[in-house]
N, C-alpha and C positions, 0 to 999 in steps of 0.2 A: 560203625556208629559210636562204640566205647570213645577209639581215637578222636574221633570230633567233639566227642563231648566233651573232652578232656581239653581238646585246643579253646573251643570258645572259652569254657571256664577260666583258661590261661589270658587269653585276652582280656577277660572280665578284672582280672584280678593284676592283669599289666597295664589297665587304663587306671585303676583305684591306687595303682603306687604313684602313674605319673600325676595325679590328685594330689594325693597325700602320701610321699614317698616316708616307707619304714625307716627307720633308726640304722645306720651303720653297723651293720658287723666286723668283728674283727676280721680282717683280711686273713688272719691264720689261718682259721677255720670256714672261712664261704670264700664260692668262688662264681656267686651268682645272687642277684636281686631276689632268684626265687632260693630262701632256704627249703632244705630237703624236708624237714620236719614238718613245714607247710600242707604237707600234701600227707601224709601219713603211711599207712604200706599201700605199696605199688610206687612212691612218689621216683623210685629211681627210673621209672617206666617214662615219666614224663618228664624229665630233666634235660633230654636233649632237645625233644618238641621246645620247651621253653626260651632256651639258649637263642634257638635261632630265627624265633619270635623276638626275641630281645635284638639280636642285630638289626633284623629286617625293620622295627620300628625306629633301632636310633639310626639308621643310614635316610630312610625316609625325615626325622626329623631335620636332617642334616641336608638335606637335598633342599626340604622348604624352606628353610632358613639361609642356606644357600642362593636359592632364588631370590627369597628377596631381599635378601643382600645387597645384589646384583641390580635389580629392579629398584629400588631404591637410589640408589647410585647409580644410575641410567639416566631416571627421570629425573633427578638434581643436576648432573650436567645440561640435560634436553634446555629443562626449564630455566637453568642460567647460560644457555644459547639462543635460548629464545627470549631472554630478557634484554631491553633494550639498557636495563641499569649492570647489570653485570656481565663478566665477559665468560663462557663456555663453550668447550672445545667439540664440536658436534661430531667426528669420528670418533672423540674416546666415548661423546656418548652413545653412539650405534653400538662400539663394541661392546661394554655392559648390556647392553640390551639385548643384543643376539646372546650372551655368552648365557642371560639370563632365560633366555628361550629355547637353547639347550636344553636343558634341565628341564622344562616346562612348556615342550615345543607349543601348546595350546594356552598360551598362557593371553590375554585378551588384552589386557591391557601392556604387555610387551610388542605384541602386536599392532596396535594403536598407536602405541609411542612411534615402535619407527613408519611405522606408515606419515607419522604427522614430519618425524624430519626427510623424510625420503617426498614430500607434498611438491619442492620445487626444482630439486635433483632429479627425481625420477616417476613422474605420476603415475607409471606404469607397474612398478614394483611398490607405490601407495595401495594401489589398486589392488592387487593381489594379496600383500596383508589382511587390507581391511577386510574380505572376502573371507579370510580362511578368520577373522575375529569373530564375523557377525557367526558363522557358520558353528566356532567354538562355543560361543556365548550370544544369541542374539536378542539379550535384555541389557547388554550394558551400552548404555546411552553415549558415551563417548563416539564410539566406533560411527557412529551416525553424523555428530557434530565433524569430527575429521573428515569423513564423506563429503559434506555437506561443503566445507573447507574447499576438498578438490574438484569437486563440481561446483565449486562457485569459482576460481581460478580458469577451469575450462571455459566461462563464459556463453557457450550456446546451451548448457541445459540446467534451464533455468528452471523448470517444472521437479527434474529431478532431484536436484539441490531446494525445492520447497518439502518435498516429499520426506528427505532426509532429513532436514531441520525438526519437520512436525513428528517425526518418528521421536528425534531426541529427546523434544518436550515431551512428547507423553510418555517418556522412563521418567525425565526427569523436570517438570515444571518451571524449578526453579533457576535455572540456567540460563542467567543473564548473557552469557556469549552466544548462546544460540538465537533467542530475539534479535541483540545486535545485526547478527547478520542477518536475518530473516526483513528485518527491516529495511535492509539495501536492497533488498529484489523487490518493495513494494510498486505495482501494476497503477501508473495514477491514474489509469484511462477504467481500471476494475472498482464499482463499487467493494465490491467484499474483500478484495485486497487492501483497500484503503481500511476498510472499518478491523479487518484483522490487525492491521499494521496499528491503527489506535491502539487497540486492545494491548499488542506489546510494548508500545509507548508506555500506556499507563503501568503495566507492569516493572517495567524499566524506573519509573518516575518512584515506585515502591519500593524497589531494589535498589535502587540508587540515587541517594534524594538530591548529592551531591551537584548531581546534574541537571534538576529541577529545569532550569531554563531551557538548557538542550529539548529536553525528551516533549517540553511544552511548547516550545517552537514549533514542533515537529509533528506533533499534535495538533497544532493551529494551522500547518503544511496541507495537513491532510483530509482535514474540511473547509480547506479554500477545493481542493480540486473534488471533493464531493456535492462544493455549490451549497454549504450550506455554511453560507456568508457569516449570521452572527454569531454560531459557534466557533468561527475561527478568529473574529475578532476578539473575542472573552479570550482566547487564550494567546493573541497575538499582542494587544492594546499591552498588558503589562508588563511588556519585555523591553518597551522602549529607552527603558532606564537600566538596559542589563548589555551585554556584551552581544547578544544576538539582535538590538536596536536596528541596524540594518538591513539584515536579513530580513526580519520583521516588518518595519516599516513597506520594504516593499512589497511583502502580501497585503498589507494592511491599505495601501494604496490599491492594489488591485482589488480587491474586494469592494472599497469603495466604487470602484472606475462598473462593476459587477452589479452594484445595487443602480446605476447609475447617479451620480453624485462626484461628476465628472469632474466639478473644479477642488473640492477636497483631496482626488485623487491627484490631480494635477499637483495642486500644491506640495503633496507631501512625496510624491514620484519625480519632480522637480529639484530636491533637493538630496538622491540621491546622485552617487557616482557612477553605479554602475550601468554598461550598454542599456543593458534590457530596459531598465527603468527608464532611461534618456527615450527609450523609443514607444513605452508605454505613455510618457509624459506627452511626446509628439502627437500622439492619437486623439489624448485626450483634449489637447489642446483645439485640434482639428474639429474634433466634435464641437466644443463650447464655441469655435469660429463658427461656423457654419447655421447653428443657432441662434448668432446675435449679427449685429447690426451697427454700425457705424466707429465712433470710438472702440466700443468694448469691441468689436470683430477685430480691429487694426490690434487692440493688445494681446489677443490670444494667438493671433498669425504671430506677432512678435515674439510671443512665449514660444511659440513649436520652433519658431528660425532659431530662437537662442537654443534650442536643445537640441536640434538640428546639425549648427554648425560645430557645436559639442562632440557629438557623437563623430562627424565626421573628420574630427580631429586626434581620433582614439582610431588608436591599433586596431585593425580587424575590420574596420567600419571607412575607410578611407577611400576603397574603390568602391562602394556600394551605390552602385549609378540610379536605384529607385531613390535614395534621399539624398543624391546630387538634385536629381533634376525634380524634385516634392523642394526641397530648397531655395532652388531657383528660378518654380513659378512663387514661392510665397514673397521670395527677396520682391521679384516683381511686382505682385501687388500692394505690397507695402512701399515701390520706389524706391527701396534701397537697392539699388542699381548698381553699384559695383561691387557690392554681393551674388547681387543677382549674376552678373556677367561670368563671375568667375566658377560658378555653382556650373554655369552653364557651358561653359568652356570647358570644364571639364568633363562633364557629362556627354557632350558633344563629341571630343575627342575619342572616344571611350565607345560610344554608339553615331557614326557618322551615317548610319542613315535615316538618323529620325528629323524626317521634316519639319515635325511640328514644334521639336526641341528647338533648331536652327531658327525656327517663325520667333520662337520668345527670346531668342538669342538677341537675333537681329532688331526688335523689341527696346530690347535693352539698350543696347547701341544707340541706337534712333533718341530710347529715350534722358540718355546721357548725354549728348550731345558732347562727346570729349574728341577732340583735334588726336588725341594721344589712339583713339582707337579707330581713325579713320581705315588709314589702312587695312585693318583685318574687316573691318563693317562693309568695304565696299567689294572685299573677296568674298564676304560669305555673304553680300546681296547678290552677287553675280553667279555666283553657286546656286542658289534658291532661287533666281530669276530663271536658270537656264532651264531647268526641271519642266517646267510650265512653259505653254505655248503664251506667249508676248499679252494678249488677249486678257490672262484672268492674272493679269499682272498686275495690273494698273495700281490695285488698293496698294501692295507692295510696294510700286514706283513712287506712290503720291506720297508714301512714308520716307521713300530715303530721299528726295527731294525734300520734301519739310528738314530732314536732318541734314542734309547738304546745307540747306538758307541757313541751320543754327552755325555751322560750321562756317559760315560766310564764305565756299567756294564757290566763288562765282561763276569761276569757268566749268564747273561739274556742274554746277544746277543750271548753266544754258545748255549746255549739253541732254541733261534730263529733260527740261523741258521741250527742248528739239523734239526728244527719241516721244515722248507723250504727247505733242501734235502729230507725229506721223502714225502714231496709234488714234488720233481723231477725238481726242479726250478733253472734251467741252462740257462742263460739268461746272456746279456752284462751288465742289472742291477744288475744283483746277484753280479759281477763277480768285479761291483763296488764297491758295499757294501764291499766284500772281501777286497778292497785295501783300504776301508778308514781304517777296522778293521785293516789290517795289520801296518799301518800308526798310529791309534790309540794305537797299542802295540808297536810301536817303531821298529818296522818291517820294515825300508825306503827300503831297498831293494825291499821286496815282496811289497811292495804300492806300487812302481815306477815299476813293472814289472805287475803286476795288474792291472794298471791304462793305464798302453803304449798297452796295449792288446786289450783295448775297446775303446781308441780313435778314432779309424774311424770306429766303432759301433753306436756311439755313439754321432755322430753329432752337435744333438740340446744340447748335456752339455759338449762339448768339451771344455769352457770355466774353467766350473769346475774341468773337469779331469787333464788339466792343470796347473790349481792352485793348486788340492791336489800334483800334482807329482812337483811344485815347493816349496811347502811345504816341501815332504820331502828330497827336492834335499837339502832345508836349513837346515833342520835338522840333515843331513848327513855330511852336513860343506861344498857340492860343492855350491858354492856361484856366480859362474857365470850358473852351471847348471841352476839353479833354475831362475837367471834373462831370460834364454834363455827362462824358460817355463812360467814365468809370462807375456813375451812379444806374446808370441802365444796364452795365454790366454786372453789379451787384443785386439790382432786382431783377434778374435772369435766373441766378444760380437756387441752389433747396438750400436751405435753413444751417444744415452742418456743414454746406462749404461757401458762407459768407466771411467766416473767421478767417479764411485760407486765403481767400482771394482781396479782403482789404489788406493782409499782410503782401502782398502782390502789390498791392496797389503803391503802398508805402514803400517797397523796394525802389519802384519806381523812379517816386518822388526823391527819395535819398539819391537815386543815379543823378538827378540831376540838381542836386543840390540844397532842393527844398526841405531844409529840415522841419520847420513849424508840420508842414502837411504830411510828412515821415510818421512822424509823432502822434499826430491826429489819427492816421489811419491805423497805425499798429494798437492804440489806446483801445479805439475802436475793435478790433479783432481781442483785444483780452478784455472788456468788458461783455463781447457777444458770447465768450467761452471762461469764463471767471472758475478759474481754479481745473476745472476739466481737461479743455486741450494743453497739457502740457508738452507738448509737440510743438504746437504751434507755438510756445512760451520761448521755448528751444531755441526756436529758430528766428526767433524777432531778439532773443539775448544774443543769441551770435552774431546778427544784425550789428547792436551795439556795440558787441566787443572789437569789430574788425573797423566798424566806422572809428573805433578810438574812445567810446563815449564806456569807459569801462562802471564808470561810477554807475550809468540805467544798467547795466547789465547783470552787476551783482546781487542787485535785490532780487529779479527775475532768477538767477540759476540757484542762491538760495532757496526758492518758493519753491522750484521744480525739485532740490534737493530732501526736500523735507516736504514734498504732501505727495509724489505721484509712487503709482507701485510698480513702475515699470525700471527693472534693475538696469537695462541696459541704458536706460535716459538718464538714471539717476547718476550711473556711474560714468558719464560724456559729459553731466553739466559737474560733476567732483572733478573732473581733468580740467574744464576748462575755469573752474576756479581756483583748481591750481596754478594753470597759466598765468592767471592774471596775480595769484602771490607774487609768482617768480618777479613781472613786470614792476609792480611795489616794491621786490627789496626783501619779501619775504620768504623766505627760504625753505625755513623750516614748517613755516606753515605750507608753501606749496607743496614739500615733501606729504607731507599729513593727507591734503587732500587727494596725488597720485596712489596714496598707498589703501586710501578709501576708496578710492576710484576701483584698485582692482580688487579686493575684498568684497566689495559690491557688485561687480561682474566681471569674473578672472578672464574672459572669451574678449576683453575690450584690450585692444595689444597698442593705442594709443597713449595710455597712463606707462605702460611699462618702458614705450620709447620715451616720454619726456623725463619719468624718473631716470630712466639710465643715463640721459644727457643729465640731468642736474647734479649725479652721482660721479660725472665723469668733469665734471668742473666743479669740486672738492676732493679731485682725485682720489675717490674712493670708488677705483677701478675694478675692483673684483665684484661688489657691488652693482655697475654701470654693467659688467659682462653678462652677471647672472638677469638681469632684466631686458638687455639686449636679445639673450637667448630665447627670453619666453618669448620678446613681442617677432622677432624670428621665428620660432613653431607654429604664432599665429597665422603668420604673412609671412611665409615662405619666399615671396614674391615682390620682397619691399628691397629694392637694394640697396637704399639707402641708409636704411636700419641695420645692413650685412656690413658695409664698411664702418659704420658706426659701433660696431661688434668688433669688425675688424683693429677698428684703434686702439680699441679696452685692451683686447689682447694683445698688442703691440705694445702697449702701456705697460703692461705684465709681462714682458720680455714672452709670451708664448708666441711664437713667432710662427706654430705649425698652425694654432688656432687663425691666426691674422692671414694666412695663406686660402686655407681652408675658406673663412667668410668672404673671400676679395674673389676666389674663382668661383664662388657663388652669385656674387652679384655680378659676375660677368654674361655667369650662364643665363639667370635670371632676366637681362637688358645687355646685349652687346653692345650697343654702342654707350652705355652709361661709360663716361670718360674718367669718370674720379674711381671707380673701383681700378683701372691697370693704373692709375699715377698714383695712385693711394701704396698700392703693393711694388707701383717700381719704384719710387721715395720710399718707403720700407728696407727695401735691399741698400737702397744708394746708403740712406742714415749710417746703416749696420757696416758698408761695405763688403755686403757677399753676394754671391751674383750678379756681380755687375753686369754683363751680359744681358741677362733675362729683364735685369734691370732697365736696360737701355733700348729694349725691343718694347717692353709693357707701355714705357712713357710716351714709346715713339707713334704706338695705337693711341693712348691717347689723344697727343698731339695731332693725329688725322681727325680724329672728333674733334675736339677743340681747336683748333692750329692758334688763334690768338688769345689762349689764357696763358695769363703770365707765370700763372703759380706753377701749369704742366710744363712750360717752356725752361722757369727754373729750376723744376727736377729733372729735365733731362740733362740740363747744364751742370748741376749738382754730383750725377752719376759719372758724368764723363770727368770730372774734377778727382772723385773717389776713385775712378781706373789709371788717372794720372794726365791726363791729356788735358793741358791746362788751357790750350789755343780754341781747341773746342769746347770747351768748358765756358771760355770767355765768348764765344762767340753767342752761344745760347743764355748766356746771362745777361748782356748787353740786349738781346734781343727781349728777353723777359723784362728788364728793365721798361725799354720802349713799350713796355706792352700795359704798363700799369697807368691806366685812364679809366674811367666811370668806376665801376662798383668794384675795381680790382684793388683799391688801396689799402684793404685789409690784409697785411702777410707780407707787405712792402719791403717792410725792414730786413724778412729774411733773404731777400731777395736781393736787395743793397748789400747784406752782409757776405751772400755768399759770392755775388761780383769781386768782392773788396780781398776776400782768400784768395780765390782765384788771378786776380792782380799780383798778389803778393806772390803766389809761389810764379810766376812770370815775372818777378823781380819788378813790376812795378809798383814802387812804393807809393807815391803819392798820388795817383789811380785809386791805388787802396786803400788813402786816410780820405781818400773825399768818399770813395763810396762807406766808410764805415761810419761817419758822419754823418750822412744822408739816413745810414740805419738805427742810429740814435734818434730821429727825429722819424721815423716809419710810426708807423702805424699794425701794432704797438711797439713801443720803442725798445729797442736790444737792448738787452741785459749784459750783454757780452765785449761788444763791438770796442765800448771804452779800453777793458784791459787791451786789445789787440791796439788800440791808439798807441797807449801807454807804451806797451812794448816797441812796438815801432821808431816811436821817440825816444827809446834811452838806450846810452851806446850796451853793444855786449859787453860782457865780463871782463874776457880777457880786456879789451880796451882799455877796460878803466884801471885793470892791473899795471898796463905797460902804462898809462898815463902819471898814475901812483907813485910807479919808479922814477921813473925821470922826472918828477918834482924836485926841486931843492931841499936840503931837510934843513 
């Protein structure tokens, strides 16, 4: 008992020095912190107790200070390894760390530390750390957030990494890194996940106001999916003007599309970029169709195609055969038809057993009425015909015979009508078909007795039968006949398709010349639709512009450019008054209008092929390339837009590019002839490949055998290999070949005969044909010097002439 007493005292009294340490003694005379006198008699009793009190505390001090030394210097390396601004060396910072944990094998936060670098090296050795941390210490809030860390990295335990987070908040609240992440496992499908996840937002928005927008976005995130629409607008609506505008926007559209208020949604999900939105935009569009009625039905179908054929021009959305064939019956009832076709075509391919896809396919076909698509229309009639017994045919048959008569095949539609008498098909439909057929052979009589036969048959198209028997009352020359049947065909039709059908009427009349009554009836169709159908506006200015009549036209696609809301009209009628700058003279202003044209609807790849031609005739060919390229991504499938790309880049010496677009429009149409003479005049120019060269032209040549321009690239390349007999023989033949619309490109054609003479040493062959290519069409730039030359002796000549003069 004494001796203890005596140690604590000692203690009491080695805490009160390292307070307030005594005065120095002279090292002479002490040889310890405790003087002996301190303690009075007995004090030498206690002197050695003291001594080794005294080391035992300074090796202890020496140890903590030690440690964290060590730990100090651990976490400064960690934290400039884990800094993406500075660069730290993560083994020398393990080794501080552990050497720190020596000393202090329990030490919590050394333990932490490497559990956090050991998080993607080793999770398994994270693991065990943390374990023996929480175990040392399990108030310190760190050890949780690092858990929390590697159970969010494992990804399937998500509960247990919530558990760990809300552990770390409640050591320590204020720990913006733990929200953070707590935030990323927010459950949108869980009310009280969602409202916790608020709860850290707003926390977040306290602690860090920097971010304000973020954490409010996010907040506005997260009472759209608790469906509680205006609080998410309040805090969506003022972001539109910040950096997360997009983001935003398109909750803000959803929520509307949610309250219903379908076309606000429309509008403003319309206008963004991303899939999602392009396919929330489609729904909506779908819905506000469905709802309405005429006009307005036709421009919300048009709104969903345009977002439609958007989407399926983006990455990821390309094969997605529900909005091929959602595309392809909308093209269709909108009658844009070679949308439709193509929508369908590939959709078709992609799914060949759907019947009913093929039924709108063949639809389409039918209702294009294009020579260009006969032969696939009349495979995939015979495909769908074969399916079905003969019997529940007929509706099908009586379709591709209507399309046969557009086709004018004559000998296909006696054939069809054959195969539909031996099926006993005596019908007012048959009996129609009969009258177009007879009308289609020039037959007006038997059409207008054919036609007058099934009129009160025929009810629901007495509009129709009307118009063909005024057809051929005009073709016949009775010319009041015909107005009488055009006027009963228009009191046939409902109200919103009289505008359509006097535009009909007027096509008519212009087929055969009658402009007064052209005029009349198209007047007629925009006074019955004044300012509204701008469709029909459309299409009665295009009327004009091709009749030549550009002056009526301009006022019309002005009108259409400045009142209707339909981007895609507006941006068709900016192209085609670019067209018509160009025809003026006006250049600059056609440029203006093309570059409004795709500004106004960038999905229109029409504006970007005439800019690129206008661009490529001011030789500002990089220009002409890059607008080639877009109207190419749109229409993959234009091959003449491919060689038209092709050029650009020949123009730009890229020669892999000009390769590249010419084996595309091969693949695209094999027998398109100008893509292999495009690319084997390519080689010939350059002279490489001649070979390849002379095989591409020679395909050509089997398409075309009498164009003169393929006949003189083939003569051109044989010229370049050196074979000048062959060379001439195919130019001579090109020559012969230039009659009707071939006398554009004449000259080069003259000129390269005229080389070709020459390196076969006939000279005056070669000055008549180089003379003939001064006066082509357009005339050679060239041909003169080669005269010149021709005419004047060589050098040496005139040297030996020189000499032998007299002086």
């Amino acid at each position: 008992m004494f001796r203890l007493t005596f140690f604590i005292l000692a203690n009491v009294l080695l805490l009160a020095w390292l307070v307030n340490p005594a005065p120095a003694a002279d090292s002479a005379t002490t040889e310890s912190r405790f003087p002996l006198e301190w303690y009075g008699d007995g004090g030498d009793l206690f002197i050695g107790e003291a001594k080794r009190a005294e080391r035992a505390i300074e090796e202890v001090d020496k140890a903590i200070i030690d440690h964290r030394h060590l730990l100090a210097a651990g976490l400064l390396e960690a934290r400039m390894y884990e800094s993406s601004k500075a660069k730290g060396d993560r083994p020398r910072a393990i080794k501080l760390l552990e050497r720190a944990r020596e000393g202090t094998p329990n030490s919590s936060v050394a333990l932490v530390q490497l559990a956090e670098l050991y998080l993607q090296s080793s999770p398994s050795e994270a693991t065990t750390l943390l374990d023996r941390a929480e175990k040392a210490d399990p108030d310190y809030y760190r050890t949780y957030l690092v858990r929390a860390f590697l159970l969010h990295r494992d990804g399937s335990k998500k509960e247990e990494c919530l558990a760990a987070l809300g552990r770390c908040l409640e050591l320590k609240s204020t720990l913006s890194q733990a929200r953070q992440l707590r935030v990323k496992l927010v459950d949108k499908n869980s009310p009280d996940s969602l409202r916790l996840t608020i709860e850290d937002y707003q926390r977040l928005e306290q602690a860090l106001p920097q971010q304000r927008a973020n954490w409010e976005f996010h907040i506005g995130w997260c009472y759209y999916y608790l469906k509680d629409y205006p609080k998410a607008l309040k805090y969506l609506e003022p972001l539109i003007g910040t950096m997360w505008r997009e983001q935003a926007a398109y909750y803000i559209g959803r929520c509307k599309q949610a309250q219903g208020d379908y076309k606000e949604a429309l509008d403003i999900l319309s206008l963004l970029p991303r899939p999602q939105a392009k396919l929330e935009a489609v729904k909506n569009a779908l819905i506000l169709a469905d709802s309405s009625q005429g006009e307005e039905r036709g421009r919300y179908l048009d709104r969903a195609l345009e977002e439609l054929n958007s989407l399926l021009a983006a990455a990821g959305y390309r094969d997605r055969t529900d909005l091929m064939l959602k595309a392809g019956k909308i093209a269709l009832e909108r009658n844009r038809l070679s949308e439709a076709i193509k929508h369908l075509i590939s959709y078709t391919t992609k799914m060949p057993n759907d019947i009913e896809a093929k039924d709108f396919l063949l639809q389409a076909y039918f209702l294009q009425g294009s020579q260009g698509d006969a032969e696939e229309a009349e495979k995939l009639f015979q495909a769908v015909a074969a399916i079905h017994p003969a019997t529940e045919t007929v509706t099908l048959r009586l379709n591709y015979l209507n399309y046969l008569i557009g086709l004018e095949d004559w000998e296909k539609v006696d054939r069809e009508v054959a195969a539909l008498r031996d099926l006993s098909v005596d019908s007012p439909q048959f009996a129609l078909i009969r009258a177009r057929i007879a009308f289609g052979k020039q037959d007006y009589s038997a059409a207008i007795s054919a036609a007058s036969s099934v009129v009160d048959l025929l009810p629901e198209k007495r509009d129709a039968i009307y118009l063909l028997m005024g057809r051929a009352y005009l073709g016949s020359g009775s010319k009041q006949l015909a107005e009488n049947c055009f006027q009963h065909s228009i009191a046939s039709v409902t109200d919103s398709h009289v505008g359509l059908l006097c535009y009909e009427i007027g096509e008519l009349y212009s087929q055969h010349g009658m402009s007064d009554e052209q005029v009349r009836y198209w007047q007629k169709a925009l006074e019955i639709h004044p300012g509204q159908h701008h469709r029909l506006r459309y299409e009665i200015g295009r009327a004009y512009l091709f009749s030549g009549s550009h002056e009526l036209a301009v006022p019309i696609f002005e009108t259409i450019a400045n009142s209707t809301g339909e981007r895609d009209l507006r941006s068709q009628t900016q192209t085609l008054l670019g067209y018509i700058s160009l025809i003026k003279g006006a250049t600059r202003e056609a440029e203006e209008h093309y570059k409004a044209a795709i500004e106004i609807w960038p999905l229109n790849n029409l504006p970007f092929q005439l800019l690129g031609q206008f661009l490529s005739s001011i030789e500002d060919f990089e220009g002409a390339r890059e607008n080639f390229e877009r109207a190419v991504a749109l229409e993959p499938g234009d091959a003449t837009t491919l060689i038209q790309l092709g050029i650009a880049c020949d123009k730009l010496d890229d020669v892999t590019g000009a390769e590249k677009a010419a084996h595309l429009a091969m693949k695209v149409n094999k027998n398109y002839a100008e893509a292999y003479n495009f690319l084997g005049y390519l080689y010939a120019e350059r002279g490489i490949k001649l070979d390849a060269a002379v095989e591409l032209i020679g395909t050509a040549m089997k398409i075309e055998p009498n164009n003169p321009n393929i006949t003189d690239s083939l003569g051109w390349a044989y010229f370049q290999k050196g074979e000048y007999e062959k060379a001439i023989e195919q130019l001579e033949k090109a020559v012969g070949l230039i009659t009707g619309g071939f006398e554009f490109g004449s000259s080069v054609i003259f000129e390269h005969l005229g080389d070709a003479y020459q390196k076969a040493g006939q000279s005056e062959k070669a000055r008549e044909m180089w003379k003939n290519s001064l006066e082509g069409d357009p005339k050679s730039e060239t041909a003169q010097a080669k005269i010149t030359a021709l005419d004047s002796p060589p050098a040496d000549v005139e040297q030996e002439q020189g000499a032998a003069a007299p002086k």
